[in-house]
LUMTINU-710425 format. One record per residue (C-alpha): residue in one letter; x, y, z. Coordinates in steps of 0.05 Angstrom, whole numbers, plus 32768, in hexadecimal, padded with zeros to 4 digits. Example, Ala and Ser with C-alpha at 12.3 -4.5 7.8 and 13.67 -1.06 7.14 Angstrom:
BEGIN
SITE   rest     xx     yy     zz
SITE      a   80F6   7FA6   809C
SITE      s   8111   7FEB   808F
This chain:
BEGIN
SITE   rest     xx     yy     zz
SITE      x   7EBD   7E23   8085
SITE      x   7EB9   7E2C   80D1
SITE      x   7E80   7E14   80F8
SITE      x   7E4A   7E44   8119
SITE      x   7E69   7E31   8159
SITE      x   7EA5   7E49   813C
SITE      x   7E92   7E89   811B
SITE      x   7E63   7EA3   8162
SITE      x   7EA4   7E9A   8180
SITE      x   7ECE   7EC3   814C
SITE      x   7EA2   7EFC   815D
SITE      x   7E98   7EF4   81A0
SITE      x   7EE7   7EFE   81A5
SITE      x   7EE1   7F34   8177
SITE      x   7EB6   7F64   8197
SITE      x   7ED9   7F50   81D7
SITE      x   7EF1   7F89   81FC
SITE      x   7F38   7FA4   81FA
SITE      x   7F68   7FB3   8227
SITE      x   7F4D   7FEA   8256
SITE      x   7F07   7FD8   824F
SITE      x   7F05   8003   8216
SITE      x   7ECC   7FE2   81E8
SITE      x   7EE2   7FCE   819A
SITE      x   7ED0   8007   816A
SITE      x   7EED   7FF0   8134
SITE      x   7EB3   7FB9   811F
SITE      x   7E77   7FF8   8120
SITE      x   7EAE   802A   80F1
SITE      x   7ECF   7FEF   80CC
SITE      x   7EAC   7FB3   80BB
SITE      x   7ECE   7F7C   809E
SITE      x   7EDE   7F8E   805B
SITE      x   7E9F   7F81   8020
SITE      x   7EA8   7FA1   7FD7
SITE      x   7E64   7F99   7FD3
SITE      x   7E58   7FC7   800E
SITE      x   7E99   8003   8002
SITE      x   7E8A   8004   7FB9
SITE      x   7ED3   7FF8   7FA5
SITE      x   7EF3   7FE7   7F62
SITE      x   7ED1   7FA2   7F62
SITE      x   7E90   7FBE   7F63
SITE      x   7E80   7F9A   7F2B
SITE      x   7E98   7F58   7F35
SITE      x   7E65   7F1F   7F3A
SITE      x   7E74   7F06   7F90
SITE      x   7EA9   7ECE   7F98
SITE      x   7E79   7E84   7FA2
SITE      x   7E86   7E62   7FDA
SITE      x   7E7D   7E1A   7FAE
SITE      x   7EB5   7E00   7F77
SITE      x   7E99   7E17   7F34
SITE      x   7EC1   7E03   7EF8
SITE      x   7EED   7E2D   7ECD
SITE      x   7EDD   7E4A   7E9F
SITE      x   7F17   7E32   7E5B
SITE      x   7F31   7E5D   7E2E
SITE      x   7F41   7E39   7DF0
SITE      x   7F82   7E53   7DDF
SITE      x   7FB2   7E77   7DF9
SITE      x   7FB3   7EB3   7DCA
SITE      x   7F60   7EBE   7DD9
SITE      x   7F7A   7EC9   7E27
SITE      x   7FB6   7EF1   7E0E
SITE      x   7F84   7F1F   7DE9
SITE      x   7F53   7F2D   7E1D
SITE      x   7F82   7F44   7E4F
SITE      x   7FC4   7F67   7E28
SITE      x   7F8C   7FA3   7E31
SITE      x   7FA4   7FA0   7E7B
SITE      x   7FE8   7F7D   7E78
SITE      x   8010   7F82   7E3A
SITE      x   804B   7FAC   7E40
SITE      x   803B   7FCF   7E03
SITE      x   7FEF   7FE4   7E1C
SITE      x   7FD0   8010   7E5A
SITE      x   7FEA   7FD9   7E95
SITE      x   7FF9   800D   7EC1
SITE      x   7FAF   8013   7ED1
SITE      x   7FB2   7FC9   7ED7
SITE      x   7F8E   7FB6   7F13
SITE      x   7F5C   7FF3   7F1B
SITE      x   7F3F   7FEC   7ED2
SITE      x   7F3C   7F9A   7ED9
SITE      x   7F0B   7F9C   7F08
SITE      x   7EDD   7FBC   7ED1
SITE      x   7EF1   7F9B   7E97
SITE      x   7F08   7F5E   7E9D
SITE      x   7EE3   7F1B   7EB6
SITE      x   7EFD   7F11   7F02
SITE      x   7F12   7EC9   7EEE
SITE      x   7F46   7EF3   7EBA
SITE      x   7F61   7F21   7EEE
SITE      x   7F70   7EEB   7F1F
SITE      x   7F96   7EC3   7EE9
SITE      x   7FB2   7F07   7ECB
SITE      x   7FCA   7F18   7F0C
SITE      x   7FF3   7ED2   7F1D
SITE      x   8012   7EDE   7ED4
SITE      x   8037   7F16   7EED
SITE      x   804F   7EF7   7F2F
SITE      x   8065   7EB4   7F0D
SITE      x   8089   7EDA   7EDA
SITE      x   80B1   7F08   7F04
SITE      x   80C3   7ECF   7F34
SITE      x   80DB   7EA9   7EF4
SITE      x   8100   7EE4   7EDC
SITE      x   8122   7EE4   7F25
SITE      x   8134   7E9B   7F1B
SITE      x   8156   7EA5   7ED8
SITE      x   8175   7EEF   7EED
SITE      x   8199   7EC6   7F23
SITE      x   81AA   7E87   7EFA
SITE      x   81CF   7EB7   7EBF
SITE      x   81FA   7ED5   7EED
SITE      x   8212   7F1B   7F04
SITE      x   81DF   7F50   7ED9
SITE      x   81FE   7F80   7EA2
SITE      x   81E1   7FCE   7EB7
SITE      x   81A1   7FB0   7EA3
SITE      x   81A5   7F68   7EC1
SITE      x   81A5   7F32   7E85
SITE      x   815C   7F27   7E8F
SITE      x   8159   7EF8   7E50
SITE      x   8116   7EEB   7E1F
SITE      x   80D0   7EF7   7E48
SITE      x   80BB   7EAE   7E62
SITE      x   8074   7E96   7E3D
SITE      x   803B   7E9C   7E65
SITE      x   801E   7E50   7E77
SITE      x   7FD9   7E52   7E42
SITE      x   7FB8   7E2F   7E77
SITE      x   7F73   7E47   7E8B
SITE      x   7F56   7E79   7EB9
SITE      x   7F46   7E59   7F02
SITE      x   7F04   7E56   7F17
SITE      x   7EE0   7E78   7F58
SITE      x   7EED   7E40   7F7B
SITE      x   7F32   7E42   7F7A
SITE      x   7F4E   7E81   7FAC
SITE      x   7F6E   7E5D   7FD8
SITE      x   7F98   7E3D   7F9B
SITE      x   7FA6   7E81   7F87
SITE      x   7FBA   7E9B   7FC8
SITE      x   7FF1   7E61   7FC7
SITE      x   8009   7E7A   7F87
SITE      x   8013   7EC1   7FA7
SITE      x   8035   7EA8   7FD7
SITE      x   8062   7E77   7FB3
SITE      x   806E   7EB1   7F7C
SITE      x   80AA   7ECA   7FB1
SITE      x   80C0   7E8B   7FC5
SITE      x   80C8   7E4C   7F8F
SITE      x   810D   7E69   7F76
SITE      x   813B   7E2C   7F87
SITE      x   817F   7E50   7F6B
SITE      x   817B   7E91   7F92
SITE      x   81BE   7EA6   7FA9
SITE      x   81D3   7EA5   7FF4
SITE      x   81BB   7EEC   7FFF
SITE      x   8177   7EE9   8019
SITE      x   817A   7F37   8033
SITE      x   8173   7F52   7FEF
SITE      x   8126   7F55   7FDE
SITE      x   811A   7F59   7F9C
SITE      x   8165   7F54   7F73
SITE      x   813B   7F73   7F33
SITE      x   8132   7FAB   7F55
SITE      x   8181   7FB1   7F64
SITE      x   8197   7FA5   7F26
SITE      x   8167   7FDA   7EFF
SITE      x   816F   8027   7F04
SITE      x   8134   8042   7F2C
SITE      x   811E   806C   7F04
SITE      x   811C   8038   7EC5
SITE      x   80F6   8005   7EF0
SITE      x   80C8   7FDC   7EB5
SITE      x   8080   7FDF   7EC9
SITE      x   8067   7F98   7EDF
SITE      x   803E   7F69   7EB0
SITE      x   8062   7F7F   7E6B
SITE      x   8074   7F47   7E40
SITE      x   80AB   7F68   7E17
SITE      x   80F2   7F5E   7E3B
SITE      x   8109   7F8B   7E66
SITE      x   8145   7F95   7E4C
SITE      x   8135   7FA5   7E0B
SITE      x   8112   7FE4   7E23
SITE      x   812F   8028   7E1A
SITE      x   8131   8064   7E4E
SITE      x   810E   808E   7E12
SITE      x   80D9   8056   7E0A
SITE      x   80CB   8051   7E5C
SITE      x   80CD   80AC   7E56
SITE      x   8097   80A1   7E1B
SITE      x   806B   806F   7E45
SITE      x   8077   80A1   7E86
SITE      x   805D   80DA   7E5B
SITE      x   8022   80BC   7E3F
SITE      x   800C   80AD   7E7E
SITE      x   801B   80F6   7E96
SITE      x   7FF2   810B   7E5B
SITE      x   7FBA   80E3   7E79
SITE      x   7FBB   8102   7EC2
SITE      x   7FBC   8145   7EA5
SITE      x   7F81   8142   7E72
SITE      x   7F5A   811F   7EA8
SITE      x   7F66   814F   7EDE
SITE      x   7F66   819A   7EA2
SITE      x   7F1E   818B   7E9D
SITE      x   7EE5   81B7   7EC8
SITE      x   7ECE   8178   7EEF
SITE      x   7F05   814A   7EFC
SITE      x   7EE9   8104   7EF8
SITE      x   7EFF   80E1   7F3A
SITE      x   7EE7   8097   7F2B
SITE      x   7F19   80A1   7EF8
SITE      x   7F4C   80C0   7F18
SITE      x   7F4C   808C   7F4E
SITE      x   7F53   8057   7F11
SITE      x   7F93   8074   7EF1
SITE      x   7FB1   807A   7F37
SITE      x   7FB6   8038   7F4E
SITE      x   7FF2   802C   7F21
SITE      x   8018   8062   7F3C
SITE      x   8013   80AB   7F2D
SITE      x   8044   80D5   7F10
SITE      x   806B   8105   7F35
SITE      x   805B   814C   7F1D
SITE      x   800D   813E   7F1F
SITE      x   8011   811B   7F63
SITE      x   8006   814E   7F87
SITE      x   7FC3   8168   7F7A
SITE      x   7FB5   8122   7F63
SITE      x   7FB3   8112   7FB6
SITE      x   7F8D   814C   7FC2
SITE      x   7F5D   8135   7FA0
SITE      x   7F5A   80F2   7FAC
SITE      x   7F58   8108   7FF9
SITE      x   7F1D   812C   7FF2
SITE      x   7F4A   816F   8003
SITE      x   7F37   8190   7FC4
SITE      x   7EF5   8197   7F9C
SITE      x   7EF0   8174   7F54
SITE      x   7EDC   81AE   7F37
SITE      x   7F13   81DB   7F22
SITE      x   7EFF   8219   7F28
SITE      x   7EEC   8214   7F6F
SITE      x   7F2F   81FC   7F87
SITE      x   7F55   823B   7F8C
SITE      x   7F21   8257   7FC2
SITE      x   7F20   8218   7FE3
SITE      x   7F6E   8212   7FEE
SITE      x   7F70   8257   8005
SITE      x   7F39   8248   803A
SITE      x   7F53   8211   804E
SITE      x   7F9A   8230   8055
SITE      x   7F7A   8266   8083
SITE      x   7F58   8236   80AA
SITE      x   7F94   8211   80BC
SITE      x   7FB1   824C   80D2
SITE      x   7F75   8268   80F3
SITE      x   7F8A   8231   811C
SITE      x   7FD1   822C   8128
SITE      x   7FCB   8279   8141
SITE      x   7F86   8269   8171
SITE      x   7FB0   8226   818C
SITE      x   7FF4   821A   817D
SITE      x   800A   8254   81BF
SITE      x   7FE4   821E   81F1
SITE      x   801D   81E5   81DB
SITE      x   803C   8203   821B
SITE      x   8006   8202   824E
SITE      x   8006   81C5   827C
SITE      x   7FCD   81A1   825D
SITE      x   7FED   819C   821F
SITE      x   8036   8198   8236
SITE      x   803A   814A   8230
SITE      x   8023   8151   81EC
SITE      x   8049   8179   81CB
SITE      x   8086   815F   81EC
SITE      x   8077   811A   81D0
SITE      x   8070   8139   818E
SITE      x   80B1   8162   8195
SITE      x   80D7   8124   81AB
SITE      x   80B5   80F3   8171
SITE      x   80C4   8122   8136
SITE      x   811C   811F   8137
SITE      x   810C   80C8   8136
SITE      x   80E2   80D7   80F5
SITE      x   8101   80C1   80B4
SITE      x   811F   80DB   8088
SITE      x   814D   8103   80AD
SITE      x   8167   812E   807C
SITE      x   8125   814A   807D
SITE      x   8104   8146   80BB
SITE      x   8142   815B   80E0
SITE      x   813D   81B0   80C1
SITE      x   811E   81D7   80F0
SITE      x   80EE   81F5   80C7
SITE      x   80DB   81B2   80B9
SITE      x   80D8   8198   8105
SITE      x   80AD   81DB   8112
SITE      x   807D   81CE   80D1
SITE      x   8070   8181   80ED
SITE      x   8062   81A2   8141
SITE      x   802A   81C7   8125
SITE      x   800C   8194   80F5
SITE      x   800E   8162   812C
SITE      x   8001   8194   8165
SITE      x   7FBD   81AF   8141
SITE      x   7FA9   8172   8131
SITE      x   7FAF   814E   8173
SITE      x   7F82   8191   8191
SITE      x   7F4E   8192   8162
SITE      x   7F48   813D   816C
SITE      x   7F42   812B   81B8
SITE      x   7F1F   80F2   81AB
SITE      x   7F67   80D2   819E
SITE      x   7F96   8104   81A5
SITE      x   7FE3   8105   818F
SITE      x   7FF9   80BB   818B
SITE      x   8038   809D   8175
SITE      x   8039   8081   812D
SITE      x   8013   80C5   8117
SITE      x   8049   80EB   810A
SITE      x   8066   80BF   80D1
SITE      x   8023   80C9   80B0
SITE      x   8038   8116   80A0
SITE      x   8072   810B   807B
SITE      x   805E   80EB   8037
SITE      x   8035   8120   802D
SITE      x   805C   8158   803E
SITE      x   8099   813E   800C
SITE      x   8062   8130   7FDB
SITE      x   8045   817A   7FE2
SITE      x   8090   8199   7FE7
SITE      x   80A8   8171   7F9F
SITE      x   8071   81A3   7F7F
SITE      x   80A5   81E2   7F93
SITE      x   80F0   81C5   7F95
SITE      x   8117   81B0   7F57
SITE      x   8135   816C   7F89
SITE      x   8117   812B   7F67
SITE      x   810E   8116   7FAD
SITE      x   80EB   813F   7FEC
SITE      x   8103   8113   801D
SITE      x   814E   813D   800E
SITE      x   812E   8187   7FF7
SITE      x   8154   81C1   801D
SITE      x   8117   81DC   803D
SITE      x   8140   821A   8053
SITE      x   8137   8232   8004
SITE      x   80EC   822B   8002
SITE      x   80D0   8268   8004
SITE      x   809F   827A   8045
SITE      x   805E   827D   8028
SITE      x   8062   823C   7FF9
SITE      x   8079   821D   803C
SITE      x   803F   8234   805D
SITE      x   800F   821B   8021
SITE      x   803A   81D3   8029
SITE      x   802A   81D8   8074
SITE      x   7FD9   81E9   8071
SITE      x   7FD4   81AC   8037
SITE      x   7FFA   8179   805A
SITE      x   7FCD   818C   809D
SITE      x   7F8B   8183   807D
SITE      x   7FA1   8145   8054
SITE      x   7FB8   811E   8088
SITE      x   7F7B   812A   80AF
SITE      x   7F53   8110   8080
SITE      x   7F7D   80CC   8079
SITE      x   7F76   80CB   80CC
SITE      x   7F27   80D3   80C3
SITE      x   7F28   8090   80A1
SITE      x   7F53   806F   80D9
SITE      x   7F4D   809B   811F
SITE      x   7F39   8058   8140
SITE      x   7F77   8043   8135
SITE      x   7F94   8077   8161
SITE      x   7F61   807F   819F
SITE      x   7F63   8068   81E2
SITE      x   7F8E   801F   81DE
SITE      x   7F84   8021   8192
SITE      x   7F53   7FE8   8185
SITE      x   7F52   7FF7   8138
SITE      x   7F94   7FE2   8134
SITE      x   7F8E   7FA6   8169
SITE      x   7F5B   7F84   813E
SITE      x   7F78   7FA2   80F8
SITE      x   7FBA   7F6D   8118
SITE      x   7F86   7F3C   8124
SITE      x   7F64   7F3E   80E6
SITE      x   7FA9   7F38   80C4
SITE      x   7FBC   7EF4   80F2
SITE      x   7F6F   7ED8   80DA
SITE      x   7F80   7EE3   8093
SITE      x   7FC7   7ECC   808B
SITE      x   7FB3   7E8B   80AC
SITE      x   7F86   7E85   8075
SITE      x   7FB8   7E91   8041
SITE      x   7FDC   7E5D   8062
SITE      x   7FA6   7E2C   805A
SITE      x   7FC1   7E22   8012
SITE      x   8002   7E15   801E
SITE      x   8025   7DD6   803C
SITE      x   8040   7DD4   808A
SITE      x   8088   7DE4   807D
SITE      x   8071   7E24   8053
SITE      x   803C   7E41   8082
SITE      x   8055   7E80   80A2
SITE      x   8016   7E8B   80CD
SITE      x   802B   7E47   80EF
SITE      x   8079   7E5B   80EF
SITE      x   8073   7E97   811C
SITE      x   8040   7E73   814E
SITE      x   8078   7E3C   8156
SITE      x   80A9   7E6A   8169
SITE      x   8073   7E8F   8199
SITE      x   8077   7ED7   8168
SITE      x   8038   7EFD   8177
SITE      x   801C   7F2A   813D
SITE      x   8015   7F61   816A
SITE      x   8067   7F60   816B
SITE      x   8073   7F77   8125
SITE      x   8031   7F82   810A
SITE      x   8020   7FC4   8135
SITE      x   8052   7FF0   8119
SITE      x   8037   7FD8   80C7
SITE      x   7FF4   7FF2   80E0
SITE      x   8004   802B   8110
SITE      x   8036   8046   80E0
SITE      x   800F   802C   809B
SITE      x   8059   8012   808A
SITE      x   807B   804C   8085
SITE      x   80B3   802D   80B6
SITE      x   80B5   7FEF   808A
SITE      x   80C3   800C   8044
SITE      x   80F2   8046   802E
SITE      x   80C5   8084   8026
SITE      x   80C8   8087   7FD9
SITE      x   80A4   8040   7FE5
SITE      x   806D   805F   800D
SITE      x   8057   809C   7FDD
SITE      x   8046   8060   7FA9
SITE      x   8023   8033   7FD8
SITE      x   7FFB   8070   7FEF
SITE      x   7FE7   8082   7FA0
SITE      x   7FC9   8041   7FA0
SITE      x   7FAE   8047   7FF7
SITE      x   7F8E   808A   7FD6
SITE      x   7F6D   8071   7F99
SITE      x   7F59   8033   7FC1
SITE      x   7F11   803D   7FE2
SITE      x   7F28   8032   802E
SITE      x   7F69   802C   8016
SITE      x   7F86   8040   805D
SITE      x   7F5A   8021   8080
SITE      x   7F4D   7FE0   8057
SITE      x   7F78   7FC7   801D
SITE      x   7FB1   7FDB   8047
SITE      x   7F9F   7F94   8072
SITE      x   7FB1   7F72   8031
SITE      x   7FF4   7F97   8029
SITE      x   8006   7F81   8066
SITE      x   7FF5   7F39   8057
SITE      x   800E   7F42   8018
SITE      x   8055   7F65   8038
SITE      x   8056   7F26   8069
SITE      x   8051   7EED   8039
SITE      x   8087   7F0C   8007
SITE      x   80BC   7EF8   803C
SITE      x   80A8   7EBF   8046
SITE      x   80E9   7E94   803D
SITE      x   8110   7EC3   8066
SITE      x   80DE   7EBF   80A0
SITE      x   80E2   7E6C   809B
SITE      x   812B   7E6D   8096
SITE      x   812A   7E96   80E0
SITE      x   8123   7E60   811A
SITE      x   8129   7E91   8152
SITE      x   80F6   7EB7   8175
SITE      x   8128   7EEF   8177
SITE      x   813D   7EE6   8136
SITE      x   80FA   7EEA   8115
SITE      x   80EB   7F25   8140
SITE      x   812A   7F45   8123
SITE      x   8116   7F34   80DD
SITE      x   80CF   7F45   80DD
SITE      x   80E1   7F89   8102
SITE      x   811F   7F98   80CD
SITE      x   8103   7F86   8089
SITE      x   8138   7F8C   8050
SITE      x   8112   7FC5   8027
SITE      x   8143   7FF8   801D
SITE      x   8146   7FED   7FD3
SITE      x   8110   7FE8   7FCA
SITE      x   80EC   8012   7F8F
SITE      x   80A8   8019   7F62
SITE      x   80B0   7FCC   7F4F
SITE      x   80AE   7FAF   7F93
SITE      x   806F   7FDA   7FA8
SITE      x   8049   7FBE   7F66
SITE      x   8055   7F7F   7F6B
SITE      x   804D   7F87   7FB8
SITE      x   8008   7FA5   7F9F
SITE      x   7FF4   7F78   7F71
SITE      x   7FF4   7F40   7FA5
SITE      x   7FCF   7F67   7FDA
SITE      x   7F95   7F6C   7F9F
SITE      x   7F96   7F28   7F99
SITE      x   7F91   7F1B   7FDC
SITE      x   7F50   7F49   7FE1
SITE      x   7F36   7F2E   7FA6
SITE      x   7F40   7EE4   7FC5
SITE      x   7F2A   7EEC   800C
SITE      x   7EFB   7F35   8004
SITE      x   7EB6   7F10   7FF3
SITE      x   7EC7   7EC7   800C
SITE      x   7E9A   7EBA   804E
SITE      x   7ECA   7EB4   808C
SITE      x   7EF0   7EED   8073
SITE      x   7F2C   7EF5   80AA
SITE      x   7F16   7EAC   80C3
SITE      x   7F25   7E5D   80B4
């Protein structure tokens, strides 16, 4: 635990001013993150002691096995895993619940690779048995946190290809990916059994969102998992606060809100040419054709759709303006809002030529007023020298120096890249400034953003602990690189392009951890 000395210093520097005189705002909007305070999922959770306090045993292995297959067993609801734990499971359980699943799919790595080149479905072998030992006590994050981190990195017969991130993931179709924490073997399951698990949870969505009063606490709950595609939709407009919960008052309020939007493309979108907007909309028209994917963004009606979102946006918020990074905010939910009217099983490569005018124009309004409401949650991220995301970087050097505290010297990333003189602010910016969209293939970032939505301050705050979560999984890589330009290279070019539902989970699952261990502990971001 730091000193006093130490911590009056910590926040000295952090209310320090940044470049351009420009005071911190983030500290007065954002406050380091309390679950207490934002009422999220662990509401309920008894706070994290800062004193050892020994576990609690569980006297066999079957009594732990039956108090959390309700969460984890492939057979039960585990794909609202982490949002119903918080609830109804012991916060000792979840921890140890949660390092189950990452030790078991790094030991299913380690015998995929030893058994050789995989069948269609990979030869996965017999489940390994979960270790019977006990839940660790409160005391113990920092333990934890080393598991996390060693989860991606104790596989001693991994092959010399270190670019491919996850070979699982490679090896399974994407569309029969096995939801994470199941104890039956992969391989054994069917594509009719994975359609029957995908429907019940469909049949959930839509009995919880027919009723008069959709109930958004749990809504929020049977997101985090993932949501399925044909109720994703108005699942985000929801969750964004674009649409009422009551369902009779949502037609009127789309078709407001649709003639609002266009109230004021028609009042603003003309003054794109006069001289005091001239270097914004320029910017704009020059950042769009550099968006991905480029099958999409690349139509013209597409490119025009994107000017006005971004043009209307940028006028009606001075305060911050247009800024780079904003523009890659649109597109997940414009593909997301498009898949509701094409018959492509992905957006990202719908001819947008065949859409028909006025569903385009619906697309257009919902995407506008959705994003804004995202950028509420994070505009201090884009005004004058973006401070939110200079001390969102610095928050995320604090804490994984902290995860590192667990771990030995030669497996400490934190004390890697200062060796080789890489600042955070070098690779770091983009995760915040673009919430990852450049890192992961866009498929990748419609999940994470089912979880970022059903997340209290999911933009704003758990998405710290995907990026600490994102940094630690390549860990070996980054302490195989002994370059400065080679790390730079690596951390700027992550391997992610086959990436699918999988990698985000367990990519999830580790960020939740990571809250859960450092959230409520006193020096939050701080040794």
């Amino acid at each position: 635990m730091a000193s006093d000395g130490a911590r009056k210093q910590f926040w000295k520097r952090s209310n320090s001013k940044v470049p351009g005189s420009i005071q911190h705002v983030y500290g007065a909007q954002h406050p380091p993150f309390d679950p207490l305070l934002h009422g999220t999922l662990l509401k309920a959770t008894p706070k994290v002691p800062t004193t050892p306090v020994k576990a609690k045993r569980v006297s066999t292995f079957q009594e732990f096995e039956s108090n959390t297959s309700d969460a984890w067993d492939a057979g039960e609801d585990d794909d609202e895993l982490l949002a119903m734990a918080a609830e109804s499971l012991s916060s000792e359980v979840v921890m140890e619940t949660a390092h189950r699943v990452l030790r078991d799919h790094s030991q299913r790595q380690e015998r995929h690779k030893l058994q050789g080149p995989p069948g269609p479905l990979g030869p996965l072998g017999p489940e390994p048995q979960p270790s019977a030992e006990p839940p660790p006590g409160p005391g113990s994050d920092l333990r934890l946190v080393k598991s996390v981190s060693e989860s991606h990195t104790a596989c001693p017969a991994e092959s010399a290809s270190n670019t491919a991130p996850l070979q699982r993931s490679q090896s399974l179709p994407h569309s029969a990916t096995v939801t994470l924490g199941g104890s039956s073997d992969p391989s054994t399951l069917s594509g009719s059994a994975l359609s029957e698990r995908e429907a019940s949870r469909l049949d959930k969505f839509k009995q919880l969102l027919a009723g008069p009063n959709t109930d958004l606490e749990e809504l929020r709950k049977l997101s985090w998992s993932g949501i399925p595609k044909p109720v994703r939709p108005i699942t985000w407009k929801l969750l964004s606060g674009y649409l009422p919960a009551n369902v009779d008052r949502r037609p009127a309020t789309l078709q407001r809100k649709q003639k609002e939007y266009f109230a004021f493309v028609e009042s603003y979108y003309d003054s794109r040419n006069d001289e005091v907007h001239q270097d914004t909309y320029r910017q704009i028209h020059i950042d769009i054709p550099r968006m991905s994917p480029e099958a999409l963004t690349l139509q013209p009606r597409v490119t025009e759709i994107f000017e006005r979102i971004l043009f209307i946006w940028a006028i009606r918020h001075p305060a911050s303006g247009y800024v780079q990074g904003i523009n890659d905010l649109v597109t997940p939910f414009f593909v997301v809002f498009l898949c509701e009217h094409t018959e492509e099983e992905d957006g990202d490569v719908a001819d947008v030529s065949q859409v028909p005018t006025d569903v385009l124009r619906n697309v257009e309004a919902d995407t506008y007023w959705c994003m804004s409401k995202l950028l509420d949650g994070i505009q201090d991220n884009y005004t004058f020298a973006q401070p939110g995301i200079q001390m969102k970087v610095k928050m995320l050097e604090e804490l994984v120096s902290r995860i590192d505290a667990a771990l030995s010297v030669l497996e400490q990333v934190h004390r890697h890249l200062e060796r080789h003189e890489v600042r955070y602010l070098q690779f770091a910016f983009r995760w915040m400034n673009n919430l990852l969209t450049r890192e992961v293939p866009l498929r990748c970032t419609v999940r994470l953003w089912d979880t970022y939505q059903s997340e209290p301050e999911g933009f704003s705050h758990f998405h710290l602990y995907v990026c600490a979560a994102f940094l630690v999984r390549w860990r070996r890589e980054i302490l195989e690189e002994r370059d400065f330009q080679e790390l730079l290279l690596l951390l700027q070019n992550l391997p992610t392009a086959l990436w699918g539902d999988e990698d985000v989970s367990l990519l999830l699952a580790e960020a939740y951890r990571l809250k859960f261990a450092f959230a409520d502990a006193p020096n939050h971001y701080k040794r």
